[in-house]
DSSP file (Angstrom, degrees, kcal/mol; ACC not computed):
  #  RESIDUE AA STRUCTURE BP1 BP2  ACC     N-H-->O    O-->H-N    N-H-->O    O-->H-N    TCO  KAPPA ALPHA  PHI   PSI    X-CA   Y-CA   Z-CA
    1    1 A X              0   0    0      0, 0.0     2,-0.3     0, 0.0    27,-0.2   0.000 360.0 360.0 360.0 146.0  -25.5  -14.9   44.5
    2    2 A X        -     0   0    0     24,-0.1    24,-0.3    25,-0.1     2,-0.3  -0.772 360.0-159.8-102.3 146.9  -27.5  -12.5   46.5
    3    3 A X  E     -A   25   0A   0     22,-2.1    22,-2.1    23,-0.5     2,-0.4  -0.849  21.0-128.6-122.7 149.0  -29.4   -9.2   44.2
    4    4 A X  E     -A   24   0A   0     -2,-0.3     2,-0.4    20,-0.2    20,-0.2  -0.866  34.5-168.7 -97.0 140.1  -30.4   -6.2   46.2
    5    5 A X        -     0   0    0     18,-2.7     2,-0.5    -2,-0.4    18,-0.3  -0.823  13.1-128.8-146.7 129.9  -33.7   -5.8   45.2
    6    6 A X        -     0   0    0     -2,-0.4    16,-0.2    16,-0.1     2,-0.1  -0.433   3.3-148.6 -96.9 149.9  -36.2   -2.7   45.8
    7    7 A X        -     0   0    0     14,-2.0    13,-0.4    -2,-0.5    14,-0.3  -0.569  20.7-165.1 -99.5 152.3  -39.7   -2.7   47.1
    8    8 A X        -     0   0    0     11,-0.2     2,-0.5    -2,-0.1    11,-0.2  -0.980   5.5-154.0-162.7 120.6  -42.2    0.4   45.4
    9    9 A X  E     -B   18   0B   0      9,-1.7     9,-2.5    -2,-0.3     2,-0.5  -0.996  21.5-146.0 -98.9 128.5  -46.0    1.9   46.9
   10   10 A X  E     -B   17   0B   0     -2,-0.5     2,-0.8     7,-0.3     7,-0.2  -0.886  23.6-168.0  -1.2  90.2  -47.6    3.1   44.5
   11   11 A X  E  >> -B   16   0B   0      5,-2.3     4,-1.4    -2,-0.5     5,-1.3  -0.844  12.3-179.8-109.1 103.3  -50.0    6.0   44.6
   12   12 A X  T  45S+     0   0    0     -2,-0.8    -1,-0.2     3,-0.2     5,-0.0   0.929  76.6  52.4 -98.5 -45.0  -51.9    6.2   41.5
   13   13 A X  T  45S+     0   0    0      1,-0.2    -1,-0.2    -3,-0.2    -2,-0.0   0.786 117.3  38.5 -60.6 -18.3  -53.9    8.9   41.8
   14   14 A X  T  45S-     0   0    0      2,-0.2    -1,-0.2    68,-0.1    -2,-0.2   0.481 106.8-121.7 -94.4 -19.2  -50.9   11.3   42.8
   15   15 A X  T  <5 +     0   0    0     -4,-1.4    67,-3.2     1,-0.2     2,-0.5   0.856  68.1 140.1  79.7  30.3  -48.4    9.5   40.1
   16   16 A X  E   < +Bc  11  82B   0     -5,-1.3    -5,-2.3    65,-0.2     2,-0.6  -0.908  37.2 179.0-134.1 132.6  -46.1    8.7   43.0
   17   17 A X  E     -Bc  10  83B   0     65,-2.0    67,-2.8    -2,-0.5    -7,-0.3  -0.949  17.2-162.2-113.3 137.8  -44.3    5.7   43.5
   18   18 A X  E     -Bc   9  84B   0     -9,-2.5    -9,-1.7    -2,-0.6     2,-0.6  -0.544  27.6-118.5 -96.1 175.6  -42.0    6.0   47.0
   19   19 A X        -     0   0    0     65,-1.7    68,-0.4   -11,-0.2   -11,-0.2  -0.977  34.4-178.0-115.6 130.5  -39.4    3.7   47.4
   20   20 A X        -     0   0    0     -2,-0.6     2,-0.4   -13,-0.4    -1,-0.2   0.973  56.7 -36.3 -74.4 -69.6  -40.3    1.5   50.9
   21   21 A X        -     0   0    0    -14,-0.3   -14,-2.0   -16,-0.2     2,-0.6  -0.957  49.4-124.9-147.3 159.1  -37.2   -1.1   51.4
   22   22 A X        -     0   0    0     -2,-0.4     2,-0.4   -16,-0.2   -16,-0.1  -0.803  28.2-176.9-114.1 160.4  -34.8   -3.2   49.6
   23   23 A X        -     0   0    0     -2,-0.6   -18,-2.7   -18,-0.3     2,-0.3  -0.991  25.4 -95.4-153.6 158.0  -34.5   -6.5   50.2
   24   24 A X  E     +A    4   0A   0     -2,-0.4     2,-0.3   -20,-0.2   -20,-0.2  -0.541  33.4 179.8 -74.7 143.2  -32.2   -9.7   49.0
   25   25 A X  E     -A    3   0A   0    -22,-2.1   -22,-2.1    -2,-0.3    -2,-0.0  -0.948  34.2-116.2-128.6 117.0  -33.3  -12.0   46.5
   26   26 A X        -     0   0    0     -2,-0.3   -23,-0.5   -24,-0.3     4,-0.3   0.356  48.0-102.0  -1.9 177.4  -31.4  -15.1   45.1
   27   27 A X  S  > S+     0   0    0    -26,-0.2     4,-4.0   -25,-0.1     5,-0.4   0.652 120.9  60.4 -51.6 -66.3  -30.6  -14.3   41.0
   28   28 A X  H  > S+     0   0    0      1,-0.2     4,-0.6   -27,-0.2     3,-0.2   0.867 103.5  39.0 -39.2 -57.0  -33.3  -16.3   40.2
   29   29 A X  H  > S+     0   0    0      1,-0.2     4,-3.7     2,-0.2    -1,-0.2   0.830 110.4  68.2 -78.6 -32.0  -36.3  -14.6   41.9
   30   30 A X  H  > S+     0   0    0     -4,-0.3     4,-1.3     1,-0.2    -1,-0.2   0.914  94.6  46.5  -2.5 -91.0  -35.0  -11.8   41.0
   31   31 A X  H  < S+     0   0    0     -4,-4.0     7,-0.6     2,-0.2    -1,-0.2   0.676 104.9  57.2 -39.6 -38.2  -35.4  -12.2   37.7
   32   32 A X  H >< S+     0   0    0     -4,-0.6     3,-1.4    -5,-0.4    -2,-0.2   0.893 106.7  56.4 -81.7 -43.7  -39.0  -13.3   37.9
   33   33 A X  H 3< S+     0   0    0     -4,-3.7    -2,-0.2     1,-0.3    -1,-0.2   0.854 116.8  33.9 -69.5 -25.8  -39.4   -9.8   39.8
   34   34 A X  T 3X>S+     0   0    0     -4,-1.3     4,-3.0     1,-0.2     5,-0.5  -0.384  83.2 148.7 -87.4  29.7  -37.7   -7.9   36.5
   35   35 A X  H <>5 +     0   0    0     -3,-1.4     4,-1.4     1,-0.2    -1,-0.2   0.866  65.0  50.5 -35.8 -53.1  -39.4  -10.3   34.4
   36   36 A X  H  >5S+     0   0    0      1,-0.2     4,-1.1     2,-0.2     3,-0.3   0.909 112.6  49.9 -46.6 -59.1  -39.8   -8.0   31.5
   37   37 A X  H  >5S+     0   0    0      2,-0.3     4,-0.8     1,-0.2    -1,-0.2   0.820 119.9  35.8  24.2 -83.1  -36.1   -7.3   32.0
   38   38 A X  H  <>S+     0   0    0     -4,-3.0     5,-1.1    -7,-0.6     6,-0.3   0.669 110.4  61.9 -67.8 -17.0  -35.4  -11.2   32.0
   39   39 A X  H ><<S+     0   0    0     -4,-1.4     3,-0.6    -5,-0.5     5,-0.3   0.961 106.5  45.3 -75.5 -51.4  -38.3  -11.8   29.3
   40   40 A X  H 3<5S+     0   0    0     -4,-1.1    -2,-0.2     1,-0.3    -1,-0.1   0.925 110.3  59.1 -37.0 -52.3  -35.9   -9.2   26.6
   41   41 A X  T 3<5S-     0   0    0     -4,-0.8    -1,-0.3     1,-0.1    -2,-0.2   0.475 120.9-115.5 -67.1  -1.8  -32.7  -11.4   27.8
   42   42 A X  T < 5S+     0   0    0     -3,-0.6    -3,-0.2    -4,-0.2    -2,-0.1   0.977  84.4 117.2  90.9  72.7  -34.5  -14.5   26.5
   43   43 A X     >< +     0   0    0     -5,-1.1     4,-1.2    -8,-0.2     5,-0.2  -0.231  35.2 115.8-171.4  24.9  -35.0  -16.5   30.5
   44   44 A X  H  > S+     0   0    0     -5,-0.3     4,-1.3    -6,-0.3     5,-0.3   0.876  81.3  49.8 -61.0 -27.2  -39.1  -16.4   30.6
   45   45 A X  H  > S+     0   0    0      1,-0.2     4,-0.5     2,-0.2    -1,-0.2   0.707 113.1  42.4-110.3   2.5  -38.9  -20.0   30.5
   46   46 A X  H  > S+     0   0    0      2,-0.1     4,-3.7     3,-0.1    -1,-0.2   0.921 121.8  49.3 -74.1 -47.8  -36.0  -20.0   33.8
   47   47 A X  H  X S+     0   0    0     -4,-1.2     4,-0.8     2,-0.3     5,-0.4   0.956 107.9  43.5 -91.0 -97.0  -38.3  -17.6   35.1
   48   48 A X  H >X S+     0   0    0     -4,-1.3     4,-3.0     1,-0.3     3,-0.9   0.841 116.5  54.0 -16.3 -57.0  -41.8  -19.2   34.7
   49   49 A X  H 3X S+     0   0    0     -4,-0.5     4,-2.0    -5,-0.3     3,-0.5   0.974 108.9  44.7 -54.8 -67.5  -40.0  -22.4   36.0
   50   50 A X  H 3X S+     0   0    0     -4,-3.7     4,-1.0     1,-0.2    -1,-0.3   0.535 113.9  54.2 -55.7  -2.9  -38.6  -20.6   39.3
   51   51 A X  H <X S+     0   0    0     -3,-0.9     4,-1.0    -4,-0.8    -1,-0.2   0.763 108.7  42.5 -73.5 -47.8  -42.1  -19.0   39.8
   52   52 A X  H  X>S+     0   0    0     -4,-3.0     4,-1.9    -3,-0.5     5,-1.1   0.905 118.2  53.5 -77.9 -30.0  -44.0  -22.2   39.7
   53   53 A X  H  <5S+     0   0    0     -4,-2.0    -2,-0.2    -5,-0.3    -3,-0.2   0.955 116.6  36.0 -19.0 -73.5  -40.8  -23.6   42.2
   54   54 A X  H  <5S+     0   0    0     -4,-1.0    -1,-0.2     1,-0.3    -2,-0.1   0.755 126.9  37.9 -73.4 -25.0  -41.1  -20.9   44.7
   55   55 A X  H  <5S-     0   0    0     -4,-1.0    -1,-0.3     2,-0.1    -2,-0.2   0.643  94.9-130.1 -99.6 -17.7  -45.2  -20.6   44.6
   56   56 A X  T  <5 +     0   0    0     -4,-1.9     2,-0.3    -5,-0.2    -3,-0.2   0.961  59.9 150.0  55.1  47.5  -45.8  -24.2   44.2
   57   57 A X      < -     0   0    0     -5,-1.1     2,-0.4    -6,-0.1    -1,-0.2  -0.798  44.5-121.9-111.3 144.1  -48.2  -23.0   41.0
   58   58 A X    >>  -     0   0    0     -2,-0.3     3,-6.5    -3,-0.1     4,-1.8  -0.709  36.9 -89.6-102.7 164.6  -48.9  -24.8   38.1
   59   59 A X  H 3> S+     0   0    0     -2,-0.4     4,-1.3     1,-0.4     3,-0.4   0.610 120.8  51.8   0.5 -92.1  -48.2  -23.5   34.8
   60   60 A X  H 3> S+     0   0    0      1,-0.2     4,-1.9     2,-0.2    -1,-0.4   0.603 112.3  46.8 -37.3 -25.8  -51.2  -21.8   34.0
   61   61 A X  H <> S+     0   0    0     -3,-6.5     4,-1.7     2,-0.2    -1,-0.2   0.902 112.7  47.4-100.7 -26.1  -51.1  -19.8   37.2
   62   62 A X  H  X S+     0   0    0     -4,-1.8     4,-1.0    -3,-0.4    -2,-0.2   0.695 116.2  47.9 -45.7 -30.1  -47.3  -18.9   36.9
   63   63 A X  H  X S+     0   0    0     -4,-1.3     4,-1.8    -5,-0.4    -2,-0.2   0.897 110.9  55.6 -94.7 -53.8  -48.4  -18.0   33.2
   64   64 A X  H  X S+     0   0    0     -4,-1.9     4,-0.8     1,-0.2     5,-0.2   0.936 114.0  37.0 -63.6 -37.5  -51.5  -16.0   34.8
   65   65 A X  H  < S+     0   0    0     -4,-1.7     5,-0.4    -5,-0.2    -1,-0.2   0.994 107.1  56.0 -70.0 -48.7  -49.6  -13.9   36.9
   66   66 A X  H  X S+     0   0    0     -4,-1.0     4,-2.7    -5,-0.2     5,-0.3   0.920 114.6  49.4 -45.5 -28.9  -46.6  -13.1   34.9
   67   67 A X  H >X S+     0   0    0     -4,-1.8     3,-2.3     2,-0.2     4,-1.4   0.852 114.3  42.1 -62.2 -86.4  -49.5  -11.9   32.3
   68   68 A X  H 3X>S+     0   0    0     -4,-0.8     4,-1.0     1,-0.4     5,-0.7   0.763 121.3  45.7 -51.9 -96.6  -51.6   -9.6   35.2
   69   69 A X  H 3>5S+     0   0    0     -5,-0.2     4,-1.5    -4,-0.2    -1,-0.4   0.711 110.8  49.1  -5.4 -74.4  -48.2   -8.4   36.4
   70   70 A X  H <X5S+     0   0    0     -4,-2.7     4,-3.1    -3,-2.3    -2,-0.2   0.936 113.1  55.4 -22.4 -64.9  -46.7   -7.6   33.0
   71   71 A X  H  X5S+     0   0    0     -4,-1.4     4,-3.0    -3,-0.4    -2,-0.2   0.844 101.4  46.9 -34.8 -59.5  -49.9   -5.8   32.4
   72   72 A X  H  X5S+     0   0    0     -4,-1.0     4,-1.3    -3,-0.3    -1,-0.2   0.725 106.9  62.3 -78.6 -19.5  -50.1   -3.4   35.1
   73   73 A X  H  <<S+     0   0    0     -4,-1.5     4,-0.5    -5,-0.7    -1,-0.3   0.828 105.1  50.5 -73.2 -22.7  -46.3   -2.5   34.3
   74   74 A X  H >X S+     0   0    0     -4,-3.1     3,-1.8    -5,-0.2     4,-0.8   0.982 113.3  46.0 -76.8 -38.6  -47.7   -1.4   30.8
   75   75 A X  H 3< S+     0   0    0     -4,-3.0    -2,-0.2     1,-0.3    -1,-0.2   0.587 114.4  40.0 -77.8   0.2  -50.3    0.7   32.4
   76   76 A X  T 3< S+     0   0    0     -4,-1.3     3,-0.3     2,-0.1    -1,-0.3   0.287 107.6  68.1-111.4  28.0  -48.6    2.5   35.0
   77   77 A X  T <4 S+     0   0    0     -3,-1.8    -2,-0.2    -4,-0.5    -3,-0.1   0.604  90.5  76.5-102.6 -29.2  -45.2    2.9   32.0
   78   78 A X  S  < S+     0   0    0     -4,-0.8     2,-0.3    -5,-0.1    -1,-0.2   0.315  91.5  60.2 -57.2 -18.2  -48.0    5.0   30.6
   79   79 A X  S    S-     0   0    0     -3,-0.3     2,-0.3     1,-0.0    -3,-0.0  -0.643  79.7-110.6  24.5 136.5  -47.4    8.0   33.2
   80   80 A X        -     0   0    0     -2,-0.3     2,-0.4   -64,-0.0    -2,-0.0  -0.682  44.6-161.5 -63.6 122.2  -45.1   10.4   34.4
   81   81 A X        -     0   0    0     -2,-0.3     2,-0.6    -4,-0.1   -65,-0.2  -0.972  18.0-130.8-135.8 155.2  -44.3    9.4   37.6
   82   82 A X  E     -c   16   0B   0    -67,-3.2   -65,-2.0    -2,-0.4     2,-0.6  -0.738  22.5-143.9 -92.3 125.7  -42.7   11.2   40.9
   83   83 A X  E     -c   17   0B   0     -2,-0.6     2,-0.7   -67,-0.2   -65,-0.2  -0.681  12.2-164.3 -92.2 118.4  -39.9    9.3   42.3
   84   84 A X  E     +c   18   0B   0    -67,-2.8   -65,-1.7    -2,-0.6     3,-0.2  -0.867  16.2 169.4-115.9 115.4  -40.1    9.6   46.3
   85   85 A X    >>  +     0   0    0     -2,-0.7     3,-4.0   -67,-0.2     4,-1.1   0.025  31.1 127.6-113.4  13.5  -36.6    8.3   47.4
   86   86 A X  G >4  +     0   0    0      1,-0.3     3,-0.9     2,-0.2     4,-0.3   0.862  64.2  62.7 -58.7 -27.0  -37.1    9.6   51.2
   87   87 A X  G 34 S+     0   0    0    -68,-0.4     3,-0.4     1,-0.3    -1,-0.3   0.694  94.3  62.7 -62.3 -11.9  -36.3    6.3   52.9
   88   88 A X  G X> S+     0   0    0     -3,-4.0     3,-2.5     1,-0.2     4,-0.6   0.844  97.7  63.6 -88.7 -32.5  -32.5    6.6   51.3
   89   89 A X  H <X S+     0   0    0     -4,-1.1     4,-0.5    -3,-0.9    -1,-0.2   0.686  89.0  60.4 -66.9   5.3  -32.1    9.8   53.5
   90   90 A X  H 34 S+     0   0    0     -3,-0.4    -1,-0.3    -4,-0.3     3,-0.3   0.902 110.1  42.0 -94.4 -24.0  -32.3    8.2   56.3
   91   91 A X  H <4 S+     0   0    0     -3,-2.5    -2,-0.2    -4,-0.3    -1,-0.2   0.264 106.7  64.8 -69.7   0.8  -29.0    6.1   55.1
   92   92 A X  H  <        0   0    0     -4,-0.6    -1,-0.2     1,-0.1    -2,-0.1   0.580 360.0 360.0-113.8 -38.3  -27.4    9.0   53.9
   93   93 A X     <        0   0    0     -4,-0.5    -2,-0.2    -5,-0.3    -1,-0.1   0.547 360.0 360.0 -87.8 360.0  -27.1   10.6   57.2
């Protein structure tokens, strides 16, 4: 099954994340991209496994990212942020 799945810039100094594109993703990678998400539903260890799969990573560097990743989602959850949703208008019309 295919997930629509959406791509986000970041502006940290304004607090604005715009939304760029979506793209498809498998379930699987998916998941690793919602990780936290997949981490609640109990599937870190599907996830960690399809991450070292797709990257050709071992453990420990699937392990490092998912941390460093994880991470920066706590510090920008920390913030208010302005949702810039202009790319949908162009779909809209």
């Amino acid at each position: 099954m295919m997930n629509a799945h959406e791509v986000w810039e970041y502006n940290e100094e304004e607090r604005t994340q715009t939304l760029k594109r979506l793209i498809c993703l498998c379930t699987g990678c998916h998941e690793v991209k919602h990780f936290g998400r997949s981490r609640v539903m109990g599937k870190q260890g599907e996830c960690l496994y399809r991450i070292m799969e797709v990257n050709e990573w071992t453990e420990d560097q699937a392990v490092q990212h998912l941390v460093e990743v994880s991470e920066k989602w706590e510090e920008r959850s920390k913030y208010e942020w302005t949702v810039d949703l202009t790319m949908m208008e162009n779909y809209l019309k």
